[in-house]
C-alpha positions as CSV (number, residue, x, y, z in Angstrom):
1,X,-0.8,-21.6,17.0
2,X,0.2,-19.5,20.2
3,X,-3.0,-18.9,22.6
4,X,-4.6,-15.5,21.5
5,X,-1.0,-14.7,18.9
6,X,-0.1,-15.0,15.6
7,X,3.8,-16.0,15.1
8,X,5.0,-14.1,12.5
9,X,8.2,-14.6,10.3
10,X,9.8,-11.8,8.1
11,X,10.7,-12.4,4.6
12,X,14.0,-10.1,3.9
13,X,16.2,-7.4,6.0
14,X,13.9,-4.5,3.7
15,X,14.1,-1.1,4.8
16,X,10.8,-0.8,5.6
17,X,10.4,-4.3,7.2
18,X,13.4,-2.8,9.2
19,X,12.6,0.6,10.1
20,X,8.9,0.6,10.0
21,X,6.5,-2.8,9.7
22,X,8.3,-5.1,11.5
23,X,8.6,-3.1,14.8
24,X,4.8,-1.9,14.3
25,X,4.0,-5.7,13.8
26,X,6.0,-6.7,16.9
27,X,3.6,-3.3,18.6
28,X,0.4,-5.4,17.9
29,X,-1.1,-6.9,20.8
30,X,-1.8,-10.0,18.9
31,X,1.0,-10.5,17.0
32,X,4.6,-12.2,18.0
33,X,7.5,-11.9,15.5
34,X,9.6,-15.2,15.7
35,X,11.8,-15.0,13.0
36,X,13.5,-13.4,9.8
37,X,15.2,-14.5,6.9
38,X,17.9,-12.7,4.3
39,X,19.7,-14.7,1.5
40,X,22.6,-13.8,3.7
41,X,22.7,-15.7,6.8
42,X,24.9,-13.2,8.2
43,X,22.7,-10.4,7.6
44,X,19.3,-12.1,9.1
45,X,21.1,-13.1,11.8
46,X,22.5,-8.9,12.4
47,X,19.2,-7.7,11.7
48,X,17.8,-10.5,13.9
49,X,19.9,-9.4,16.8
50,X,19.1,-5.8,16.3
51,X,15.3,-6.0,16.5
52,X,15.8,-8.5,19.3
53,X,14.4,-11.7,16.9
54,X,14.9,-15.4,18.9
55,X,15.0,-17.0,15.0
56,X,17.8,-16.3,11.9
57,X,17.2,-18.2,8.4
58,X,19.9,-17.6,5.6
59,X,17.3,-18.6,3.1
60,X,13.5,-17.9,2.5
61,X,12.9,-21.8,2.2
62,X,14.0,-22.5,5.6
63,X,11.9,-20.0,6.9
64,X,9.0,-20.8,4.8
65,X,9.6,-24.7,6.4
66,X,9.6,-23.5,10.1
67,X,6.5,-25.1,11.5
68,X,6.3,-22.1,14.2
69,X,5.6,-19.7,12.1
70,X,1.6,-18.8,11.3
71,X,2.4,-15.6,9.3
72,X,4.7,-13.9,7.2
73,X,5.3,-10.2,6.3
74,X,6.8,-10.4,2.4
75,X,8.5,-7.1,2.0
76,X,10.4,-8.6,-1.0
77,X,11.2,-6.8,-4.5
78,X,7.8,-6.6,-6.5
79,X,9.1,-9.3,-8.7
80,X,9.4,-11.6,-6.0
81,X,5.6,-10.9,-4.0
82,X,3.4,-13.2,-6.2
83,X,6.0,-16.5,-6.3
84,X,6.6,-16.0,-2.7
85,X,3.5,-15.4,-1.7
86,X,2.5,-18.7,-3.0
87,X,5.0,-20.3,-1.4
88,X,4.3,-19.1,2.0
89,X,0.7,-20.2,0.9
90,X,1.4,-23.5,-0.1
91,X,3.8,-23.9,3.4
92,X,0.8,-22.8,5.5
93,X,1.5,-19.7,6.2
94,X,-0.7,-16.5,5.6
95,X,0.2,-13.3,3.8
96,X,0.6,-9.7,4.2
97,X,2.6,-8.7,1.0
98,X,3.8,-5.5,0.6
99,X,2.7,-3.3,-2.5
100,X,2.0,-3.6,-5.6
101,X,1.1,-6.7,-4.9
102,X,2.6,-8.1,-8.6
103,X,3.8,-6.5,-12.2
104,X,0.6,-7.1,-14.2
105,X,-2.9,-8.2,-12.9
106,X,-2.3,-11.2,-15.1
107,X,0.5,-12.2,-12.5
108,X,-1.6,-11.1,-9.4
109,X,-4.5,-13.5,-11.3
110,X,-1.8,-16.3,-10.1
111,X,-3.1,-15.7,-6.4
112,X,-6.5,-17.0,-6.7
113,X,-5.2,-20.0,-6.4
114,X,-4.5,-19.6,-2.7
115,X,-6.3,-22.1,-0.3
116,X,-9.4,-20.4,1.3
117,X,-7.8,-21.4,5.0
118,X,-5.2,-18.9,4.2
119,X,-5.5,-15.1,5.3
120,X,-4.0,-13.0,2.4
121,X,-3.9,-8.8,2.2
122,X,-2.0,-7.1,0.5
123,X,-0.2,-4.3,2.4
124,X,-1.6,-0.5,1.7
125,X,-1.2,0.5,5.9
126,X,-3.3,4.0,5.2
127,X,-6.4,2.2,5.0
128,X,-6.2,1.1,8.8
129,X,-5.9,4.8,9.8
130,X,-8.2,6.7,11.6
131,X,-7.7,9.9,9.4
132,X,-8.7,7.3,6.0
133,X,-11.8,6.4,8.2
134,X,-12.6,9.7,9.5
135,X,-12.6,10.9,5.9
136,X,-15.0,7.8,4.1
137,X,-17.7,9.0,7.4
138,X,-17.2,12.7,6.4
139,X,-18.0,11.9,2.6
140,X,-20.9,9.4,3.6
141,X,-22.3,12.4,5.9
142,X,-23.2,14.3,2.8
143,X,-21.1,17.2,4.5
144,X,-19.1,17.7,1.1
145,X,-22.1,17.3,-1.0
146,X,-21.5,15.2,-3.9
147,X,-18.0,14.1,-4.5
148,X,-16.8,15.1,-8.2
149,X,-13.3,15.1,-8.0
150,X,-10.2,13.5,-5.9
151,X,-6.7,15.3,-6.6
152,X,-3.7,13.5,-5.5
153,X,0.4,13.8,-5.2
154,X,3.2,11.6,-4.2
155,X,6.9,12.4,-5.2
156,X,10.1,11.3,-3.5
157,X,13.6,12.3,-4.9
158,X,16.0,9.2,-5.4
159,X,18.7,8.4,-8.3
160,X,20.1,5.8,-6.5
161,X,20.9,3.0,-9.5
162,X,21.2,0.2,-6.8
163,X,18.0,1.1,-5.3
164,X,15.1,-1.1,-6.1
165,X,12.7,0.9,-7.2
166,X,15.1,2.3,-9.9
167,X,15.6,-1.0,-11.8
168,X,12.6,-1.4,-14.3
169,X,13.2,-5.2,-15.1
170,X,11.9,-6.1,-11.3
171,X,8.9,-3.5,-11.0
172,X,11.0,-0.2,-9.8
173,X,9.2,3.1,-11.2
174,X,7.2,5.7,-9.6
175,X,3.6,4.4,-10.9
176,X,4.3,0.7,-9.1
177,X,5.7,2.7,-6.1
178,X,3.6,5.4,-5.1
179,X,1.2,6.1,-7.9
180,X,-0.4,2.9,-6.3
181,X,-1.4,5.0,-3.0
182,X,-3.8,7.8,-5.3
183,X,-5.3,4.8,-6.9
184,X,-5.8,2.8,-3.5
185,X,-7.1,6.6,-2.0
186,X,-9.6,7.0,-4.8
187,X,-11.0,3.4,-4.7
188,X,-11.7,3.7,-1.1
189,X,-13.3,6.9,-0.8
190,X,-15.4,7.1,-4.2
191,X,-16.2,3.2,-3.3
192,X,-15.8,1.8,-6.7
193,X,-13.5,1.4,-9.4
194,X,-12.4,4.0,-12.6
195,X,-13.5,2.4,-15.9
196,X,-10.9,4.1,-17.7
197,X,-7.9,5.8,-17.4
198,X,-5.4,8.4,-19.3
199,X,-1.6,8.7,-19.1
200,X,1.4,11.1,-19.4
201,X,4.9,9.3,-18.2
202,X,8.4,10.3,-18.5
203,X,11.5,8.1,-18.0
204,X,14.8,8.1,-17.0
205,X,17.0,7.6,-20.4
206,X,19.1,5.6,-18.0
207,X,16.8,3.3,-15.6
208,X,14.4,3.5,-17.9
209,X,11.6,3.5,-14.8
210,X,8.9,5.9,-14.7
211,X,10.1,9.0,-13.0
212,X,7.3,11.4,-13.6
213,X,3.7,10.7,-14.4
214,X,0.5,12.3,-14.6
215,X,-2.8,10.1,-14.5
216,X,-6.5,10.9,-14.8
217,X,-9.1,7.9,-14.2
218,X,-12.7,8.0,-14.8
219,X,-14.9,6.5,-12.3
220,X,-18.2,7.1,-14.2
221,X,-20.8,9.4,-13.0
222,X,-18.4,12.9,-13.4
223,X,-16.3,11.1,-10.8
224,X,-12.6,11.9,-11.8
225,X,-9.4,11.1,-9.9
226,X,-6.1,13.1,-11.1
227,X,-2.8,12.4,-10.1
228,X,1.3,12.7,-10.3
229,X,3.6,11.0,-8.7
230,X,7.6,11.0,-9.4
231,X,10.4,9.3,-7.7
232,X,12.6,12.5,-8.9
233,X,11.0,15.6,-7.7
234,X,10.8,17.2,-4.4
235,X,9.3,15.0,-1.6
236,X,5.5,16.3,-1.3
237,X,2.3,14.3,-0.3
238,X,-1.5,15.2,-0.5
239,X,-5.0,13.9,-0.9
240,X,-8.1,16.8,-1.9
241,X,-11.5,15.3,-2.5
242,X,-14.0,18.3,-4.0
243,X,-17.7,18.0,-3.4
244,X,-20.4,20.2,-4.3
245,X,-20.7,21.8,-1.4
246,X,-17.0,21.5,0.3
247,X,-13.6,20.4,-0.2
248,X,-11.9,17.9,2.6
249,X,-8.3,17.2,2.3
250,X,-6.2,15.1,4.5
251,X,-2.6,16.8,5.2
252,X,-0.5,14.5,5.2
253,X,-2.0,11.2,3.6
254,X,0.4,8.6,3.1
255,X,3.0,8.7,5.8
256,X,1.5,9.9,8.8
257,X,4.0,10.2,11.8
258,X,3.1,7.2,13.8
259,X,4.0,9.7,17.1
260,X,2.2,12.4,15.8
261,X,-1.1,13.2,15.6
262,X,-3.1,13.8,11.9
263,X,-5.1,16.4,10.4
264,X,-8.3,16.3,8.3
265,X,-9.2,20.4,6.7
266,X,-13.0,20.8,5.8
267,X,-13.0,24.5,3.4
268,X,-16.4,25.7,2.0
269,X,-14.4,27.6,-0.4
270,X,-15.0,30.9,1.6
271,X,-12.3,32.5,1.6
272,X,-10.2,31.0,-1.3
273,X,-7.3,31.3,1.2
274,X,-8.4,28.7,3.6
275,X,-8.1,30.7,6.4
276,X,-11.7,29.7,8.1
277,X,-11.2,25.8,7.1
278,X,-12.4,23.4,9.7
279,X,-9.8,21.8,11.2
280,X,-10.7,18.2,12.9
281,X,-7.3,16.8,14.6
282,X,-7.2,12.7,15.1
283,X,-4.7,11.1,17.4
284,X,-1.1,9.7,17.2
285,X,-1.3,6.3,15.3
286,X,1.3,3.7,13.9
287,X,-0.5,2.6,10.7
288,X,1.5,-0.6,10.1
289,X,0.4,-1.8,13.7
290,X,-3.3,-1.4,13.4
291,X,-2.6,-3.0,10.0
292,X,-0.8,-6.2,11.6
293,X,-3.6,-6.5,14.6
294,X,-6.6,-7.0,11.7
295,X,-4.3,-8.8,10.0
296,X,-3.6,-11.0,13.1
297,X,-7.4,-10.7,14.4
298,X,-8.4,-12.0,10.9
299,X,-6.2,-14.8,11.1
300,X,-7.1,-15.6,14.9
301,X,-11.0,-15.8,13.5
302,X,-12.1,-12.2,14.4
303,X,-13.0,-9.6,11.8
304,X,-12.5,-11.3,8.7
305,X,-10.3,-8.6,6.3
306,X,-12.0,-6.4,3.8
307,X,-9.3,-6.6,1.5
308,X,-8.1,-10.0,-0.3
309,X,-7.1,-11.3,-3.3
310,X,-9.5,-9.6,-6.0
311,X,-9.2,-6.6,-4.1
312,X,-5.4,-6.9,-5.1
313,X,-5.9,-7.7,-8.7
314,X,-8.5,-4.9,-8.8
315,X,-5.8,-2.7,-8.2
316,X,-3.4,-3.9,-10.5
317,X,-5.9,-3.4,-13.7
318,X,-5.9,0.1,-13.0
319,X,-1.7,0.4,-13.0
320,X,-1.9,-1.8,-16.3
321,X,-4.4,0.8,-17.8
322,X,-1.7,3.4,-17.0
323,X,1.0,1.2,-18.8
324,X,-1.6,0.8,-22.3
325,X,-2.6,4.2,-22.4
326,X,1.3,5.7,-21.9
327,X,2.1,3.0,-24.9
328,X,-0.8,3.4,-27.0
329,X,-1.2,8.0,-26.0
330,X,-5.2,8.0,-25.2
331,X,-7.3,6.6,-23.1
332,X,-7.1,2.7,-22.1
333,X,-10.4,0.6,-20.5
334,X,-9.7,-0.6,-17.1
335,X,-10.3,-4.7,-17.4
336,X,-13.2,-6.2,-15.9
């Protein structure tokens, strides 16, 4: 292993390895990205010249076999992140895996059996921002009294029928997209899990993926997350969490500008307007690169990661509650 770096290879030309985690991965101090790979060798080697990558592979397998790489970044289709995950695993290689981490926890189950020497997380980039973190200290404060309720949105707008996330047979949909992020937010900031949850989907007559869904999960105590997310509504983003005494909501929750700085809103609820909120403003941060360095500093033997394998199938129980109760119309018990 390179002295104080992790090598990292990419798995696929994706979009968002392209545009987004690959150049934050290639930010991290402790992290070097050494190769990528497309089924195309024409295509890794174009993307390889464009984000200035020594290392082209026109398969996965070759990449997977290169003995200089430590880590790899699987931004495959959702159908693909458990089998290659495994492989990368069973080559040596540790994991960050892009979201959801498989189609059913039963499938994410397949991941325990990855060796203990291997580093695995799976990729949900808002939990290594300051504005997550800033929120979790102002809810352990007490500042917002009791927490009761976290209300959440995600929509996009995106009929593309090549598109990936609009083919249901490999994972596309709105709940395996984004409705993952309210669950992940909810998690984190009531600190446990829901024991049940209750659905309302709608589907394209044509994709036949999720386009528009409403969820509400109970975490037990009068704790209730509600949701919507759609991949066919105008693009909107938000997180409110309502205590007894205050309501804290973070602005812009999911995709924070990695050149702009974020903004957490503290309202008493006096005025209803908002007008007299506290307003605490956190600096410019690229999510994806504090992501790889705790990734990479986990790896190098530093902070060992929060987040692993059970916290991944954790998180698919709750998206196959969603899938039961749209099928069965009431409530369905999150598995233990």
């Amino acid at each position: 292993m390179a002295a104080q770096k992790i090598r990292w290879g990419i798995l696929s030309t994706a979009n968002i390895g392209m545009q987004k985690v690959t150049p934050a991965i290639m930010a991290s101090p402790s992290s070097e990205v050494v190769a990528i790979a497309s089924r195309d060798a024409a295509k890794a080697r174009a993307a390889a010249d464009i984000l200035k990558i020594a290392k082209a592979y026109g398969s996965y397998e070759e990449l997977l076999a290169d003995p200089d790489i430590d880590a790899i970044y699987n931004p495959l289709p959702n159908h693909l992140h458990v089998p290659m995950t495994l492989a990368a695993a069973r080559a040596g290689k540790h994991v960050l895996c892009e979201k959801p981490i498989a189609l059913s926890s039963r499938e994410a189950e397949q991941l325990r059996d990855i060796p203990d020497n291997i580093v695995f997380m799976e990729a949900f980039m808002v939990r290594f921002h300051p504005q997550w973190h800033r929120m979790r200290e102002i809810i352990r404060s007490g500042e917002l009294g009791e927490i009761r309720s976290i209300n959440a949105v995600f929509t996009y707008h995106n009929v593309d029928p090549v598109n990936v996330r609009n083919q249901a047979d490999i994972g596309g949909g709105g709940i395996m997209d984004i409705g993952c992020y309210p669950i992940t937010a909810a998690r984190y900031f009531f600190e446990g899990e829901p024991e049940r949850v209750v659905s309302l989907v709608e589907r394209d007559p044509d994709f036949g993926t999720d386009r528009l869904a409403s969820v509400l999960a109970d975490f037990g105590g009068g704790r209730q997350l509600s949701f919507t997310c759609s991949t066919q509504v105008t693009p909107h983003q938000r997180v409110q969490i309502f205590g007894a005494k205050a309501k804290a909501e973070l602005v812009i929750p999911f995709n924070a500008p990695p050149d702009e700085r974020s903004a957490i809103t503290i309202d008493i609820g006096a005025p209803f307007d908002g007008s007299l909120a506290r307003r605490e403003i956190l600096p410019a941060c690229d999510q994806y690169t504090e992501q790889a360095e705790a990734f990479a500093q986990a790896v190098l033997g530093g902070t060992p990661l929060p987040y692993g394998v059970e916290d991944a199938i954790k998180s698919m129980r709750v998206i196959d509650a969603i899938f039961e109760s749209e099928k069965s119309g009431g409530w369905a018990s999150v598995k233990r």
